[in-house]
PQR file of N, CA, C, O and H, with PARSE charges and radii, in Angstrom:
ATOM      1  N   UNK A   1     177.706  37.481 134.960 -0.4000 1.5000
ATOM      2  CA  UNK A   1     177.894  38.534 133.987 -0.0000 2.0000
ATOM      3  C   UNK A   1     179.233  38.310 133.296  0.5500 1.7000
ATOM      4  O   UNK A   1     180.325  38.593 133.791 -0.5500 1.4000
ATOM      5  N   UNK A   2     178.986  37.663 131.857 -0.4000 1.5000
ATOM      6  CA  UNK A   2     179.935  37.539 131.400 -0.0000 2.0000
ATOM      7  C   UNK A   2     181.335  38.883 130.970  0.5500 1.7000
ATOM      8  O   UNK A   2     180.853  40.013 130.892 -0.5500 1.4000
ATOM      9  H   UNK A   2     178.100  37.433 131.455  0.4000 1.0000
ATOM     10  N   UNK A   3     182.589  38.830 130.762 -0.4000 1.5000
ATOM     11  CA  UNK A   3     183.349  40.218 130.589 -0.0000 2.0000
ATOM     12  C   UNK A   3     184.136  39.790 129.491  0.5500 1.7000
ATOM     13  O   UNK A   3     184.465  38.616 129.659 -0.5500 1.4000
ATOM     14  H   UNK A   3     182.981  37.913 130.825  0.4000 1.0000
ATOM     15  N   UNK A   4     184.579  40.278 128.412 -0.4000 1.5000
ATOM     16  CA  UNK A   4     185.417  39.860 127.143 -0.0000 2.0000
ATOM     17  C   UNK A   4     185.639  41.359 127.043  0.5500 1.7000
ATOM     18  O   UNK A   4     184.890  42.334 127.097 -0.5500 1.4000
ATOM     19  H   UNK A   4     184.312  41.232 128.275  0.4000 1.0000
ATOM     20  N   UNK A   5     187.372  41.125 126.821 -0.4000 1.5000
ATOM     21  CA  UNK A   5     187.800  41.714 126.748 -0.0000 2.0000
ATOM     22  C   UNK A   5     188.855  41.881 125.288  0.5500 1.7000
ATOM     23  O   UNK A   5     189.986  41.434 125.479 -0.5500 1.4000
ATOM     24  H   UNK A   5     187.981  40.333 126.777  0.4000 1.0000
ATOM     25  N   UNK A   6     188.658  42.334 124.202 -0.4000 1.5000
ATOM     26  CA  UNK A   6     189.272  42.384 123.099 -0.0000 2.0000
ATOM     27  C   UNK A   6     190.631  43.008 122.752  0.5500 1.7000
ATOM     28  O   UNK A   6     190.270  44.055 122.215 -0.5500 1.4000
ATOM     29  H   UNK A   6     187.739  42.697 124.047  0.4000 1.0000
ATOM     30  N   UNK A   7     191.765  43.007 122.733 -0.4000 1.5000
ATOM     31  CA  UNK A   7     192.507  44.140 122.079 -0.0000 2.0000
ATOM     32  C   UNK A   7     193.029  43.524 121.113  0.5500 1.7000
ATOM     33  O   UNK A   7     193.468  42.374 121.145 -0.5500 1.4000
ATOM     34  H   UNK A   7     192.058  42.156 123.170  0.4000 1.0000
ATOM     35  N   UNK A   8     193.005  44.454 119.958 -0.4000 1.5000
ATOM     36  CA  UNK A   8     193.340  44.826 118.893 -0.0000 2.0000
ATOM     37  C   UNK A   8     194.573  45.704 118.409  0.5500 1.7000
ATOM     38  O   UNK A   8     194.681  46.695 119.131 -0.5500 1.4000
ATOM     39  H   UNK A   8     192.649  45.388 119.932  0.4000 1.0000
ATOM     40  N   UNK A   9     195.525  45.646 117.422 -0.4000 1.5000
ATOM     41  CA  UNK A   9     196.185  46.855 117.015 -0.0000 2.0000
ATOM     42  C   UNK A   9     195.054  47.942 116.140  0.5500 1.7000
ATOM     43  O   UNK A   9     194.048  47.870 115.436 -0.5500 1.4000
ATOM     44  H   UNK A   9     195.437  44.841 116.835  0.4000 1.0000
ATOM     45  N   UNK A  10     195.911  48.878 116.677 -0.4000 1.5000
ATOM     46  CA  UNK A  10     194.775  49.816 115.976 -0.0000 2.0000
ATOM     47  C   UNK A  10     195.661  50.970 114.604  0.5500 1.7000
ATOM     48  O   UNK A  10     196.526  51.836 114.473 -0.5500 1.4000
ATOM     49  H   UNK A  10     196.729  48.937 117.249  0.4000 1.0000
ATOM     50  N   UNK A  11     194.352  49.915 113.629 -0.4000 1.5000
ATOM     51  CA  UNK A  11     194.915  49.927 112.457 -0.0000 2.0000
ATOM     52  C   UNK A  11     193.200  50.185 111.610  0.5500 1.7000
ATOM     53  O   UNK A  11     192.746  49.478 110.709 -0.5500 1.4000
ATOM     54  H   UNK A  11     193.649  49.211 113.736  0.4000 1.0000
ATOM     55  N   UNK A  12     192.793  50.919 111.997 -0.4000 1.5000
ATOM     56  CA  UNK A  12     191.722  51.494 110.845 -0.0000 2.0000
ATOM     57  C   UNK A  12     190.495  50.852 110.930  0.5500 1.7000
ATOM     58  O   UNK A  12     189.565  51.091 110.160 -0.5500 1.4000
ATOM     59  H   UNK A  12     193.161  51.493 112.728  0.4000 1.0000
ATOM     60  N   UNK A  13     190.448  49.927 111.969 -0.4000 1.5000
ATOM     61  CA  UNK A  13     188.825  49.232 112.102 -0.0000 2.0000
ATOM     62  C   UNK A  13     188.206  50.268 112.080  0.5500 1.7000
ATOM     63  O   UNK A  13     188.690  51.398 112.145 -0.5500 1.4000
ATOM     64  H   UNK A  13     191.204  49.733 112.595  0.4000 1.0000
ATOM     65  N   UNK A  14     186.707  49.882 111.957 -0.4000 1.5000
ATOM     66  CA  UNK A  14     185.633  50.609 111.693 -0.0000 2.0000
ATOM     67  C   UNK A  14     184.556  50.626 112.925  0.5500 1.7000
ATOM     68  O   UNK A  14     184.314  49.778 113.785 -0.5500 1.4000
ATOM     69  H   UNK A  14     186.313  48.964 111.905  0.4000 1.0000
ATOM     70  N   UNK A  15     184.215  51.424 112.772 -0.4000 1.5000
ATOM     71  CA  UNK A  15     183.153  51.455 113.934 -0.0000 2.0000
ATOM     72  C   UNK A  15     182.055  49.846 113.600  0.5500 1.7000
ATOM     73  O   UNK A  15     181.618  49.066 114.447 -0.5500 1.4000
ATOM     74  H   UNK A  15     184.411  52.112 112.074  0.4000 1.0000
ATOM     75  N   UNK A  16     181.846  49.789 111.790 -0.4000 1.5000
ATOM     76  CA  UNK A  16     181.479  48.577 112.154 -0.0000 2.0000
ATOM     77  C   UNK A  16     181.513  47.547 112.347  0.5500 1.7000
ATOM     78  O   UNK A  16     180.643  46.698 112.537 -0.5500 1.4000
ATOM     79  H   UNK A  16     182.200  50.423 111.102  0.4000 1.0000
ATOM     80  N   UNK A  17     183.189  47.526 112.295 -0.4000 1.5000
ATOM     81  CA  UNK A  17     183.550  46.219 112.171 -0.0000 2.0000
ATOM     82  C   UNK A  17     183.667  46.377 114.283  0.5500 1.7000
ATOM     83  O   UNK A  17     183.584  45.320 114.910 -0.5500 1.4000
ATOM     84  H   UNK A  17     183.896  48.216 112.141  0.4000 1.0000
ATOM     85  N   UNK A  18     183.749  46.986 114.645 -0.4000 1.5000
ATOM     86  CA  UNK A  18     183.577  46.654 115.981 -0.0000 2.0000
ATOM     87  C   UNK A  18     182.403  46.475 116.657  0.5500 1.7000
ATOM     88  O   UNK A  18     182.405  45.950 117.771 -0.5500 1.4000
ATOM     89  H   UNK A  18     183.816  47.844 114.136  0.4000 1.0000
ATOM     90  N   UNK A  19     180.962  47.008 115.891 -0.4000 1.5000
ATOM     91  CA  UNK A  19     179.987  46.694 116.763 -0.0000 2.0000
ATOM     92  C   UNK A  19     179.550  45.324 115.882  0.5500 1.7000
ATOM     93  O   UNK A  19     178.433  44.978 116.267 -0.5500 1.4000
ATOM     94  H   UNK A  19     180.960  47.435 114.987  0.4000 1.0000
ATOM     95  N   UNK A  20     179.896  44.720 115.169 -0.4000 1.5000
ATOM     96  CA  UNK A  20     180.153  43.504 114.487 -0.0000 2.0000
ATOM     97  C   UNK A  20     180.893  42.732 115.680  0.5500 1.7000
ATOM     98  O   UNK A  20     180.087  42.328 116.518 -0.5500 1.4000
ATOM     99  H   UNK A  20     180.803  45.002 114.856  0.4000 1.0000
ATOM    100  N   UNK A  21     182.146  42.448 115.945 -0.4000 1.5000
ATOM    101  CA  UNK A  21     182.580  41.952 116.667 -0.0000 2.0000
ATOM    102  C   UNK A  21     181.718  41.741 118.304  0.5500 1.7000
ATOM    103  O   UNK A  21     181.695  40.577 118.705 -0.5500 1.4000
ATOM    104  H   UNK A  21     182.802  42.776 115.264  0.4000 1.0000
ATOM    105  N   UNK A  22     181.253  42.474 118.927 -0.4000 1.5000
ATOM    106  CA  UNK A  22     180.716  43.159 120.126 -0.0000 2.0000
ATOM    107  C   UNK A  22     178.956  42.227 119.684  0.5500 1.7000
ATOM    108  O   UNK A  22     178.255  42.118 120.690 -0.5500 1.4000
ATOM    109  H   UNK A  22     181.272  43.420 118.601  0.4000 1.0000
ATOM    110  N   UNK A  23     178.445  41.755 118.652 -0.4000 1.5000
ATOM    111  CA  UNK A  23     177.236  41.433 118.897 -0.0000 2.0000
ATOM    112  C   UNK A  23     177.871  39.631 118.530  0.5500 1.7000
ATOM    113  O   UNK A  23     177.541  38.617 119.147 -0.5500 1.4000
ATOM    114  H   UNK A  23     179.015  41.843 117.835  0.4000 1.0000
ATOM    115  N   UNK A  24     178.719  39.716 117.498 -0.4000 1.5000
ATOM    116  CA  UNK A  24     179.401  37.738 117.702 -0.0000 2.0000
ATOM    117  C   UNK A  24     179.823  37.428 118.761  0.5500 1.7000
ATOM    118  O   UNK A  24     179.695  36.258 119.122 -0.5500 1.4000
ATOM    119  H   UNK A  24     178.987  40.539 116.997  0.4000 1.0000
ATOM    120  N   UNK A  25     180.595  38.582 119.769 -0.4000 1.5000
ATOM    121  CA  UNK A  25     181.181  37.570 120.790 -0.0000 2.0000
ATOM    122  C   UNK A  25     179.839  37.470 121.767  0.5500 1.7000
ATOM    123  O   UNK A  25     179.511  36.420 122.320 -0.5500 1.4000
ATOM    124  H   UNK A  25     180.699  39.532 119.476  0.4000 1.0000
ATOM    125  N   UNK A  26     179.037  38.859 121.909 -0.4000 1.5000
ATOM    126  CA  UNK A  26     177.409  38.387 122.636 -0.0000 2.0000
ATOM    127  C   UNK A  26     176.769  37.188 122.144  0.5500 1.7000
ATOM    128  O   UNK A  26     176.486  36.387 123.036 -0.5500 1.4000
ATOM    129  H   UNK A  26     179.303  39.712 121.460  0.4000 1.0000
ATOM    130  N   UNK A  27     176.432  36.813 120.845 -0.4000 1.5000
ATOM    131  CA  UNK A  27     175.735  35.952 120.605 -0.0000 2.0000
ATOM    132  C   UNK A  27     176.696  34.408 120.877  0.5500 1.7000
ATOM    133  O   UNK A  27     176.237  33.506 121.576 -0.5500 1.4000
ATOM    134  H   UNK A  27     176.662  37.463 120.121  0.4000 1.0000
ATOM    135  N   UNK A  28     178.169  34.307 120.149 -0.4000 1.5000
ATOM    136  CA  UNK A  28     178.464  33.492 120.695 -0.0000 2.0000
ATOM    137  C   UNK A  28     178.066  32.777 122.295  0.5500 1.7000
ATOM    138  O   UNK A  28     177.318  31.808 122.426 -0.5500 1.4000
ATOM    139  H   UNK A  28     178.542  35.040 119.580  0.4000 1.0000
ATOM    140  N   UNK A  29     178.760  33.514 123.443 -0.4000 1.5000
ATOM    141  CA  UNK A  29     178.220  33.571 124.796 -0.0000 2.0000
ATOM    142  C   UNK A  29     177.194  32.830 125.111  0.5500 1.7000
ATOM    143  O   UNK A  29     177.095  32.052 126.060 -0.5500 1.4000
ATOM    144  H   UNK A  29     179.367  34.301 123.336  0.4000 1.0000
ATOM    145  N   UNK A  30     175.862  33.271 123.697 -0.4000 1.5000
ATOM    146  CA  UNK A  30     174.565  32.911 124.479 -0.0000 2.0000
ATOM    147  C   UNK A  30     174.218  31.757 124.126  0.5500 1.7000
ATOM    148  O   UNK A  30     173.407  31.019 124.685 -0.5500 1.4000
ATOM    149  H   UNK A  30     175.942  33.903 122.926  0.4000 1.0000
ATOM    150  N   UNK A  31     175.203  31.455 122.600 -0.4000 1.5000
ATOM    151  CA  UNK A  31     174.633  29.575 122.071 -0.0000 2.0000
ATOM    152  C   UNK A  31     175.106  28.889 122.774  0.5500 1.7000
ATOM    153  O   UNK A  31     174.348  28.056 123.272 -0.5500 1.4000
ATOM    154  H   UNK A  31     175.862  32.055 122.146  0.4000 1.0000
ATOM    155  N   UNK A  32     176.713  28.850 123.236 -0.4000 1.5000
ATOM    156  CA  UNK A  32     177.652  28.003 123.631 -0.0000 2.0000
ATOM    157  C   UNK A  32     177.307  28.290 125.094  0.5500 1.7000
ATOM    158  O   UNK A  32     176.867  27.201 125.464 -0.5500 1.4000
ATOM    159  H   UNK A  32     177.329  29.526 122.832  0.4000 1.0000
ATOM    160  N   UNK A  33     177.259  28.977 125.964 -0.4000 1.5000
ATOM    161  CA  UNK A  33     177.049  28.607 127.518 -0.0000 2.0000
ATOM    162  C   UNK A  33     175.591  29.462 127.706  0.5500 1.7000
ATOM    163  O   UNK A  33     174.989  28.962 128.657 -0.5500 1.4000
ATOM    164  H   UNK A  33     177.617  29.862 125.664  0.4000 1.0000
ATOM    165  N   UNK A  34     175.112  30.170 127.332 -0.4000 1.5000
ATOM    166  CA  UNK A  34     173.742  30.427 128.315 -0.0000 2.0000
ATOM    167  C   UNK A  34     173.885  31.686 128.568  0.5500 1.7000
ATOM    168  O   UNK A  34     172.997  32.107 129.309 -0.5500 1.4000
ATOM    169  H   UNK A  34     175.601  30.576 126.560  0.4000 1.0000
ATOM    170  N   UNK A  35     174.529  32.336 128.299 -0.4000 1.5000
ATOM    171  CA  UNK A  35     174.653  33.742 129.312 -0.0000 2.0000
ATOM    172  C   UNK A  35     173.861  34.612 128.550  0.5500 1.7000
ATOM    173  O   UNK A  35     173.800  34.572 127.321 -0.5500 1.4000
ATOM    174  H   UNK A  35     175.251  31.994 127.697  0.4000 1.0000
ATOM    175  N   UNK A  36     173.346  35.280 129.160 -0.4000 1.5000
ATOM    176  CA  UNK A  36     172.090  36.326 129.122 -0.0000 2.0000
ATOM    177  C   UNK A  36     173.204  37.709 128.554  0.5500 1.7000
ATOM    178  O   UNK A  36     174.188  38.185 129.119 -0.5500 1.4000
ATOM    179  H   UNK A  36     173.396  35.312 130.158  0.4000 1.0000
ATOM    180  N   UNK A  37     172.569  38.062 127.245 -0.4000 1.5000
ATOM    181  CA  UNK A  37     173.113  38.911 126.368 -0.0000 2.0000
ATOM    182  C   UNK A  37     172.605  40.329 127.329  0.5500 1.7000
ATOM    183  O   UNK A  37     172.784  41.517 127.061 -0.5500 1.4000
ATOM    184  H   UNK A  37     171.770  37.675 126.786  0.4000 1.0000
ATOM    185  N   UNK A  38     172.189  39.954 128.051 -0.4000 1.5000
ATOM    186  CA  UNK A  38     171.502  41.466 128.506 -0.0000 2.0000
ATOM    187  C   UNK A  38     172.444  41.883 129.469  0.5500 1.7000
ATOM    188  O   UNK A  38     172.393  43.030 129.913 -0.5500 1.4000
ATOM    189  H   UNK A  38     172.043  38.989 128.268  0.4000 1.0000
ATOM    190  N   UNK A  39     173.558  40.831 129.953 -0.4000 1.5000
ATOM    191  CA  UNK A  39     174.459  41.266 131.327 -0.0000 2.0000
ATOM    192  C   UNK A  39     176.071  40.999 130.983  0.5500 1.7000
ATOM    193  O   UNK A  39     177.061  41.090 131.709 -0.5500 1.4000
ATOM    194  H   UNK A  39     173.599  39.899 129.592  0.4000 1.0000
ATOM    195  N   UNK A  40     175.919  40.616 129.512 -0.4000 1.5000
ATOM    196  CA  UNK A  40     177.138  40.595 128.733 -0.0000 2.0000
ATOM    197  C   UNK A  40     178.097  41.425 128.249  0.5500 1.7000
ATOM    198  O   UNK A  40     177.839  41.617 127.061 -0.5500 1.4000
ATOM    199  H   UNK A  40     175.115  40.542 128.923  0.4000 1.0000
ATOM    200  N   UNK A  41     179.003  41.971 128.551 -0.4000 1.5000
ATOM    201  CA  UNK A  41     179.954  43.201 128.663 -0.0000 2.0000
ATOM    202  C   UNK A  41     181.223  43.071 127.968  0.5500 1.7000
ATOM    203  O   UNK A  41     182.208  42.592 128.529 -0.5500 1.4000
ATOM    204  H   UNK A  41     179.213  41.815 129.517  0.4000 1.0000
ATOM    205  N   UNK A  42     181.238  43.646 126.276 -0.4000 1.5000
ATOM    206  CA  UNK A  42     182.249  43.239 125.378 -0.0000 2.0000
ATOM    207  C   UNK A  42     183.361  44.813 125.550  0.5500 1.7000
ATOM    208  O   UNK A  42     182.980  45.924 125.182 -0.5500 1.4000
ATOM    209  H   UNK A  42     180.438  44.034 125.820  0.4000 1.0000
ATOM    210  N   UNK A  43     184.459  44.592 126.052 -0.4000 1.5000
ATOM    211  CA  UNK A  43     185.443  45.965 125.420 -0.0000 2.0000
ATOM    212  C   UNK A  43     186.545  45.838 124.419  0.5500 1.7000
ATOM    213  O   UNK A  43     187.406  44.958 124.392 -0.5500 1.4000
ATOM    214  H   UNK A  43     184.769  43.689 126.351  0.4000 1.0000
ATOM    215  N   UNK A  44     186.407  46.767 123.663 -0.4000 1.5000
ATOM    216  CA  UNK A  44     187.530  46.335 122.738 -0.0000 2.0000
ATOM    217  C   UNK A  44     188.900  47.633 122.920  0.5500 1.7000
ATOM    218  O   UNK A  44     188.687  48.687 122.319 -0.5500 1.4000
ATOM    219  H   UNK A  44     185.708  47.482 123.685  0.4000 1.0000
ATOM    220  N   UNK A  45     189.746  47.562 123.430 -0.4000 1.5000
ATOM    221  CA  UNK A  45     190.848  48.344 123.293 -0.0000 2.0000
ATOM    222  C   UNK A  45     191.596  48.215 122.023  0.5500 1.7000
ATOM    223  O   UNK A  45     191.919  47.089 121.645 -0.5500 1.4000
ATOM    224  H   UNK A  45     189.918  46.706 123.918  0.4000 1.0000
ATOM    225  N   UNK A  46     191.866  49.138 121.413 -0.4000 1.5000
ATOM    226  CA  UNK A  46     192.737  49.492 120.624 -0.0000 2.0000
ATOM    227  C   UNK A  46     194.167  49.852 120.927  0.5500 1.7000
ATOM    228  O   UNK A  46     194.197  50.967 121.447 -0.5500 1.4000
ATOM    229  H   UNK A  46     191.604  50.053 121.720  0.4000 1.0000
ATOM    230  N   UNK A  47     195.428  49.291 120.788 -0.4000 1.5000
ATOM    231  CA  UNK A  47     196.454  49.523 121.205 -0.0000 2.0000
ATOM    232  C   UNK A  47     197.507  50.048 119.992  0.5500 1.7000
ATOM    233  O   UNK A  47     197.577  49.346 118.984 -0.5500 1.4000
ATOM    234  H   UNK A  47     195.403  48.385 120.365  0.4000 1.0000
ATOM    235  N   UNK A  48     198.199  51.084 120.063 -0.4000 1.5000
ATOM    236  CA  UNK A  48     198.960  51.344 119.281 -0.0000 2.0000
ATOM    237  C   UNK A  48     200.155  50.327 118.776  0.5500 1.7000
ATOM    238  O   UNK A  48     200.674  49.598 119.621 -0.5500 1.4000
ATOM    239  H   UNK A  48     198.142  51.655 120.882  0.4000 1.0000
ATOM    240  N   UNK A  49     200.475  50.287 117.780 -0.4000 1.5000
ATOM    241  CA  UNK A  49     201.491  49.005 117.133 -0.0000 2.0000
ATOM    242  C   UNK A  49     203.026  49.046 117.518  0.5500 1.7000
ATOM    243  O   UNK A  49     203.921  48.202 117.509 -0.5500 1.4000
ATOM    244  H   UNK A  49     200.053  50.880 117.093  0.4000 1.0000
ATOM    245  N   UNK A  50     202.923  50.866 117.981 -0.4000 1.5000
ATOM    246  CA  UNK A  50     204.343  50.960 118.996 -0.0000 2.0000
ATOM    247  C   UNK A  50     204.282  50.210 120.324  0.5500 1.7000
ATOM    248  O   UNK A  50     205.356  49.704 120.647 -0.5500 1.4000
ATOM    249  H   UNK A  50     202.195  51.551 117.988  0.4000 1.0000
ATOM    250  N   UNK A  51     203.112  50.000 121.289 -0.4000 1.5000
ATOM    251  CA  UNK A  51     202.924  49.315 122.113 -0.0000 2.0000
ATOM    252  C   UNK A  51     202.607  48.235 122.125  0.5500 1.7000
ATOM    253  O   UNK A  51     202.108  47.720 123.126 -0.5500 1.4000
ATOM    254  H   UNK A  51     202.239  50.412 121.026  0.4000 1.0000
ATOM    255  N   UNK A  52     202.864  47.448 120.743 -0.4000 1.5000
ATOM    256  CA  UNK A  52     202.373  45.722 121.431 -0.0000 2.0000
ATOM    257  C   UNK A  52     203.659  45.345 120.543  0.5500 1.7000
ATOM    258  O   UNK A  52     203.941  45.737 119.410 -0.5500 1.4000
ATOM    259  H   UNK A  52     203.269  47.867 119.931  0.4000 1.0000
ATOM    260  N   UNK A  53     204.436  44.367 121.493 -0.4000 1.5000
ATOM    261  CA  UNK A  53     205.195  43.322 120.939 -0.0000 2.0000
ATOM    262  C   UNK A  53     205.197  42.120 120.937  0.5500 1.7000
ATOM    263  O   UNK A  53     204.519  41.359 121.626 -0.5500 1.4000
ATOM    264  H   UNK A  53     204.207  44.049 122.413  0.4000 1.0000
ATOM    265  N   UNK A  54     206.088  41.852 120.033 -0.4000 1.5000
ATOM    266  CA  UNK A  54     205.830  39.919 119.648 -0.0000 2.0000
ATOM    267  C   UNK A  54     207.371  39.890 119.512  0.5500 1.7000
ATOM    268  O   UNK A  54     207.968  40.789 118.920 -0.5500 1.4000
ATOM    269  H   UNK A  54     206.640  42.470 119.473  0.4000 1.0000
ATOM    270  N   UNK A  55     208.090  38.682 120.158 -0.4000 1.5000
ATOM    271  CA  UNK A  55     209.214  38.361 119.705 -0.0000 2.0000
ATOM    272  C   UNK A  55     210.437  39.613 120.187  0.5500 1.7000
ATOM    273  O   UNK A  55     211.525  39.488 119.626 -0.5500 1.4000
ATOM    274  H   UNK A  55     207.605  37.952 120.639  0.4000 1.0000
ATOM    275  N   UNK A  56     210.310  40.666 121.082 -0.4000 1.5000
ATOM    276  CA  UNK A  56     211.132  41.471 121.704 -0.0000 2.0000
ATOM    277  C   UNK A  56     211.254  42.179 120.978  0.5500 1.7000
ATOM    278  O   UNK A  56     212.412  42.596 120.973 -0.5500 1.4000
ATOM    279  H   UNK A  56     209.426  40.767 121.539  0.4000 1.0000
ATOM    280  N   UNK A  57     210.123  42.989 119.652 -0.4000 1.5000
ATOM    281  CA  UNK A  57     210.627  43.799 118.768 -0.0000 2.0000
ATOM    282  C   UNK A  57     208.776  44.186 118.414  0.5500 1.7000
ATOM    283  O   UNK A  57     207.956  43.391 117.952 -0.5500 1.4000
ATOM    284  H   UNK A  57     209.183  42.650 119.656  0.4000 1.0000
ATOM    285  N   UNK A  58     208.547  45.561 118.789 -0.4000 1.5000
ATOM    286  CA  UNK A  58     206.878  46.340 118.375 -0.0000 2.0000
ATOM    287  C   UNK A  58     206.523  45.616 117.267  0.5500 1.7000
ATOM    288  O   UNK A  58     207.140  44.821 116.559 -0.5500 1.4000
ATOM    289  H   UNK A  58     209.212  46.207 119.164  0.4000 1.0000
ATOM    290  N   UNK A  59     205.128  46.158 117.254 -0.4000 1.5000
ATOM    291  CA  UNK A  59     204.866  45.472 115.560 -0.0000 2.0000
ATOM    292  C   UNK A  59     205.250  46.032 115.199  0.5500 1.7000
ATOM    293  O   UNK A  59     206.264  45.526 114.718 -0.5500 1.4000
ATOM    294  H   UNK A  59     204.626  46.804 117.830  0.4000 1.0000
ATOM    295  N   UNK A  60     205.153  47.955 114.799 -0.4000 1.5000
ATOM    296  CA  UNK A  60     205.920  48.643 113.743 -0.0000 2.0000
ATOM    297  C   UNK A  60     207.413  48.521 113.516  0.5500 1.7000
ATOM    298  O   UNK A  60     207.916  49.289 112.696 -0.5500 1.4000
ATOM    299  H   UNK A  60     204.330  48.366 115.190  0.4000 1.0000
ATOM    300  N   UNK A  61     208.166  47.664 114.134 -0.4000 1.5000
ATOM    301  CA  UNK A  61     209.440  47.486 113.994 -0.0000 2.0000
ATOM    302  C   UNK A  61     209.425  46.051 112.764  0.5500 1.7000
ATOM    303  O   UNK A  61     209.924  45.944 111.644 -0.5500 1.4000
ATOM    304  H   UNK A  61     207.758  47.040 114.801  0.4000 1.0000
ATOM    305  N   UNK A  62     208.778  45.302 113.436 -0.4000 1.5000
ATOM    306  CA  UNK A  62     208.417  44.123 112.945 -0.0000 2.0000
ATOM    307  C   UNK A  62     207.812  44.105 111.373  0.5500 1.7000
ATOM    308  O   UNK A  62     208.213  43.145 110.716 -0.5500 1.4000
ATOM    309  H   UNK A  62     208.373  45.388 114.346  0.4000 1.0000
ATOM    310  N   UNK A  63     206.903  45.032 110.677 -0.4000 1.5000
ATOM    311  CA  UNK A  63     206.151  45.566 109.579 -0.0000 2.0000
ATOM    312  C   UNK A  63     206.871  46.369 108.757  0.5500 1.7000
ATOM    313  O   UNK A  63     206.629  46.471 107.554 -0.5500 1.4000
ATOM    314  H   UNK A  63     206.577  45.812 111.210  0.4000 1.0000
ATOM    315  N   UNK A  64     207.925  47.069 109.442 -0.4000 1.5000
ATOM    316  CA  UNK A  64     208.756  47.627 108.643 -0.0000 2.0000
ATOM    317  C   UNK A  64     209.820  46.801 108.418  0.5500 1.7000
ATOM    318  O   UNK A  64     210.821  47.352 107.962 -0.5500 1.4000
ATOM    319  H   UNK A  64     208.122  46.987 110.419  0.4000 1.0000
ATOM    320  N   UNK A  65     209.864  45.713 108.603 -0.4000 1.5000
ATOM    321  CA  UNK A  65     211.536  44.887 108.436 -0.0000 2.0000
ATOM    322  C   UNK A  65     211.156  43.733 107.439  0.5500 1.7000
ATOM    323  O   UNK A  65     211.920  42.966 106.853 -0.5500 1.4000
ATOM    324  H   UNK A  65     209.051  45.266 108.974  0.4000 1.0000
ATOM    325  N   UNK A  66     209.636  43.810 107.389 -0.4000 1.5000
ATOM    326  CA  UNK A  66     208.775  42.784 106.719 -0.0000 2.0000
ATOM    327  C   UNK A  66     208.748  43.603 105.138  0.5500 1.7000
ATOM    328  O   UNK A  66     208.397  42.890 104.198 -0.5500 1.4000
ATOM    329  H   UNK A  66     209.016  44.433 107.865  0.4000 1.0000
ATOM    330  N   UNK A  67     209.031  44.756 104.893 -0.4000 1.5000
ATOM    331  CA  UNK A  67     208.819  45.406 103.597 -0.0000 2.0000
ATOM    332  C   UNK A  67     210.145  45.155 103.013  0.5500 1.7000
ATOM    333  O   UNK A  67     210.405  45.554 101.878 -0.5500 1.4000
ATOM    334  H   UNK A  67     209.316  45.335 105.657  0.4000 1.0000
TER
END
């Protein structure tokens, strides 16, 4: 039973752009190794941009220094 686990900043995706994502990484799975879409388990977390950093500085620190 394959498990993929996604996170994302969460910045306005769409519901469809996530069940978009959630049926490519299933189908991927099933061309490239075999795994049975039926036991395939995609999550996507959304993380706020105050909580993810790159380089010892949030993204929103990072996005605002970029303007």
């Amino acid at each position: 039973m394959p498990y993929v686990n996604i996170r994302i900043t969460r910045e306005g995706v769409t519901a469809e752009q996530k069940a978009a994502l959630i049926r490519g990484v299933t189908e991927l799975l099933r061309t490239t190794l075999g795994k049975n879409p039926a036991t395939t388990v995609v999550v996507i977390d959304e993380v706020d941009t105050d909580n993810w950093g790159i380089g010892g500085e949030s993204v929103t620190t990072r996005r605002k220094a970029a303007k």
